[in-house]
C-alpha positions as semicolon CSV with decimal commas, in nm:
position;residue;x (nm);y (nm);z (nm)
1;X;-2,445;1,301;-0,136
2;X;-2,199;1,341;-0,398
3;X;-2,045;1,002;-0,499
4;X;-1,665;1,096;-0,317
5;X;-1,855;1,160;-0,023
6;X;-2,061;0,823;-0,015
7;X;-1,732;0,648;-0,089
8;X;-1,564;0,754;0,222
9;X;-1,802;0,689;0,409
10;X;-1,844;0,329;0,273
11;X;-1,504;0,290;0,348
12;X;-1,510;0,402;0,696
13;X;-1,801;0,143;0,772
14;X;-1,612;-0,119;0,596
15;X;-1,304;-0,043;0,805
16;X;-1,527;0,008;1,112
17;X;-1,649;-0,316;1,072
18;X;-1,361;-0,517;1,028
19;X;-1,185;-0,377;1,356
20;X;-1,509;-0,508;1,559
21;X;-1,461;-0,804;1,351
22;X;-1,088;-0,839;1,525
23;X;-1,242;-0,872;1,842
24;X;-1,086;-0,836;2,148
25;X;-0,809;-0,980;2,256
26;X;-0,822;-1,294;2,507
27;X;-0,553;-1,247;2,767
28;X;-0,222;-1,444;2,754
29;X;-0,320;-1,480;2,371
30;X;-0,034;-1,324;2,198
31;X;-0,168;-1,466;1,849
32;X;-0,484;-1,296;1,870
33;X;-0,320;-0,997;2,048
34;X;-0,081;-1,023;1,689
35;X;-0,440;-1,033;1,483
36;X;-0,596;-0,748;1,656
37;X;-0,268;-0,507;1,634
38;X;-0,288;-0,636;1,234
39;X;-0,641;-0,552;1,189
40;X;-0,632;-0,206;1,389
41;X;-0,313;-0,115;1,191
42;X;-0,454;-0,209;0,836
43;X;-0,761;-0,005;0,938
44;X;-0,599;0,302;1,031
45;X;-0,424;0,252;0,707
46;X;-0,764;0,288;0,533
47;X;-0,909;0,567;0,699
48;X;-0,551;0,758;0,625
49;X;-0,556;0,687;0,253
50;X;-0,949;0,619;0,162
51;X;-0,953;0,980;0,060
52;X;-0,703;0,921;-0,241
53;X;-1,021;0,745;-0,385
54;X;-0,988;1,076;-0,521
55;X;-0,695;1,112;-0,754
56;X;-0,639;1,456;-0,742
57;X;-0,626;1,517;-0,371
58;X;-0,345;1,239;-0,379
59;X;-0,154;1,496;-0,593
60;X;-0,264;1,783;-0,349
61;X;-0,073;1,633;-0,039
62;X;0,225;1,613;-0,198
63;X;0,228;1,271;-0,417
64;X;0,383;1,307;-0,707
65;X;0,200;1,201;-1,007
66;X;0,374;0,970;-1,293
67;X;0,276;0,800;-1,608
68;X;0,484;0,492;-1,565
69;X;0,279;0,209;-1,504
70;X;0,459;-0,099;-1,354
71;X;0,373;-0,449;-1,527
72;X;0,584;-0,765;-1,514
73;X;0,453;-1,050;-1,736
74;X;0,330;-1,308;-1,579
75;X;0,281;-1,199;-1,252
76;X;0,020;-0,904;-1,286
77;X;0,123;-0,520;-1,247
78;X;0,142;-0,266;-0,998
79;X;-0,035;0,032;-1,158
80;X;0,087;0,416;-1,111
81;X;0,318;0,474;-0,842
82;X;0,254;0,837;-0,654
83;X;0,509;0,880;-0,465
84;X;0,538;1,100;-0,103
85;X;0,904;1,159;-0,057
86;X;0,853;1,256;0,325
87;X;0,646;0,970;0,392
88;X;0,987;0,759;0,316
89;X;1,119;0,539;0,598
90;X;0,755;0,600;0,768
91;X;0,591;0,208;0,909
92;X;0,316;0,477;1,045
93;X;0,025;0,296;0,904
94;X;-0,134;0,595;0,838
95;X;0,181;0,727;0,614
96;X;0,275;0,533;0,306
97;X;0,535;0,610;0,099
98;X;0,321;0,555;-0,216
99;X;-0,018;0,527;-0,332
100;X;-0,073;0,318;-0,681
101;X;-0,357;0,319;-0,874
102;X;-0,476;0,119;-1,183
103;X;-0,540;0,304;-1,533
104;X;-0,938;0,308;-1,592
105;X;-1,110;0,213;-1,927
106;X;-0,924;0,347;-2,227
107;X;-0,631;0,455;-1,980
108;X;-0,810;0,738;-1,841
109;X;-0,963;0,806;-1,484
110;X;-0,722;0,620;-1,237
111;X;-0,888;0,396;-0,942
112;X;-0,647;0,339;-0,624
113;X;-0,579;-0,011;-0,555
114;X;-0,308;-0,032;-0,315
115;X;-0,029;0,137;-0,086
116;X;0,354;0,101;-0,068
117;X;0,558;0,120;0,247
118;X;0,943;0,240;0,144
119;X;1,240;0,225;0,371
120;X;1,571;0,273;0,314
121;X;1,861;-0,019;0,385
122;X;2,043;0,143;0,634
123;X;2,385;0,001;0,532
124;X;2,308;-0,045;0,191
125;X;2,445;-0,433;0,137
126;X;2,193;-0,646;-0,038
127;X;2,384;-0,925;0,154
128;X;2,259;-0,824;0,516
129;X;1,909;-0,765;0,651
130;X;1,937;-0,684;0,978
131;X;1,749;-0,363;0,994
132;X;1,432;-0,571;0,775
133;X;1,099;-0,395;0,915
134;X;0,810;-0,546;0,958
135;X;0,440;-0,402;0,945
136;X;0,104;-0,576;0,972
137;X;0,257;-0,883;1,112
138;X;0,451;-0,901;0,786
139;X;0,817;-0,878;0,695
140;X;0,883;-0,612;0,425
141;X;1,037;-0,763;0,113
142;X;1,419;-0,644;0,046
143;X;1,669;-0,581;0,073
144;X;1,686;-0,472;-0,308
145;X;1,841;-0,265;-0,587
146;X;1,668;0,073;-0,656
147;X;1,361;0,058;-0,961
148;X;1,547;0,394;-1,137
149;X;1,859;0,535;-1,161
150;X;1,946;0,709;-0,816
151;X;1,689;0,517;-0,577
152;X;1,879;0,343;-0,339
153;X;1,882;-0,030;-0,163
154;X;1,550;-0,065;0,026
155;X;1,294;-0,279;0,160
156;X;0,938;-0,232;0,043
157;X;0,583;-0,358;0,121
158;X;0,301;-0,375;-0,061
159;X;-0,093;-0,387;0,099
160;X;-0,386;-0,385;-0,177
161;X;-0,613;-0,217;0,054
162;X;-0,837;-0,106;-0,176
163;X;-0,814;-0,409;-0,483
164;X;-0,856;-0,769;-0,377
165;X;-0,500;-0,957;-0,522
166;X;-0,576;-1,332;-0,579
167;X;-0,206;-1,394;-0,487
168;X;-0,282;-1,159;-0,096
169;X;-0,298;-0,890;0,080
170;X;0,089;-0,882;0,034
171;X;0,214;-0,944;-0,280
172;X;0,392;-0,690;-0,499
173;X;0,186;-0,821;-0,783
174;X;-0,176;-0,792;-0,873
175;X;-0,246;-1,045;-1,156
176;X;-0,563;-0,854;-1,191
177;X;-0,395;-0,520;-1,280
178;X;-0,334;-0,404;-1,617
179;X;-0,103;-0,139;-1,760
180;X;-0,207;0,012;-2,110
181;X;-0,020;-0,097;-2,363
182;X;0,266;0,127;-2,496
């Protein structure tokens, strides 16, 4: 079985696995209800991405590769942001806006670690947040200014699916994630 292959498929049991993990709801238990949408969401967002394992299928289905690798010292990094312009505005589990991976040893071969969820602030006033989504039982981060020139206010969330972050599931930075040094 060639090694893309067996990865899928280890991450379809893994995801399989945690969704009978959930368990099913008990009735008039909204928190557990909560748990179970979050667990059933996440997984569907595995299964959707889990084939970006393999970088250049990523690329294929319309993410556009880049060579800017976001860092902040002292909070960890981000990695390589491929961005899917029509997955924008999407809280589809199964549609992220972006995929980031981590540079490999020696900067080459790229592992994906996480996925970004982008939507745009509908009136675009980083005073108001009124139209803040929310996915996995989480409230995206944002309002906030655009990360280039032209991007505009938006709201973001980050879910390392596919790297553990010591700091959660939800933080924008990975202390464990390294960008190659410029």
């Amino acid at each position: 079985m060639p090694a893309r292959t067996a990865k899928a498929a280890l991450a379809l049991a893994v995801v399989s696995s945690l969704a009978l993990a959930a368990g099913p709801a008990q009735a008039g238990n909204d928190n557990a209800g909560r748990e179970k949408k979050r667990q059933a969401d996440l997984a569907k967002a595995y299964v959707a991405t889990a084939k970006y394992l393999w970088e250049p299928l990523a690329v294929k289905h319309g993410f556009e590769r880049t060579d800017a690798c976001a860092d902040l010292p002292g909070a960890g990094g981000m990695g390589y942001h491929y961005v899917n312009r029509k997955n924008i505005g999407s809280t589809d589990p199964a549609r992220p806006a972006a995929l980031l991976y981590e540079p490999g040893p020696k900067g080459e071969k790229r592992k994906l670690v996480a996925v970004e969820y982008l939507v745009v602030d509908r009136d675009q006033n980083l005073e108001t947040d009124d139209d803040r989504p929310s996915m996995f039982g989480k409230k995206f981060d944002g309002p906030m200014e655009g990360h280039e020139p032209g991007m505009p206010i938006h709201y973001d969330l980050h879910v390392w699916l596919y790297k553990s972050n010591p700091k959660g599931l939800f933080d924008p930075w990975n202390p464990t994630v390294r960008c190659p040094a410029s």
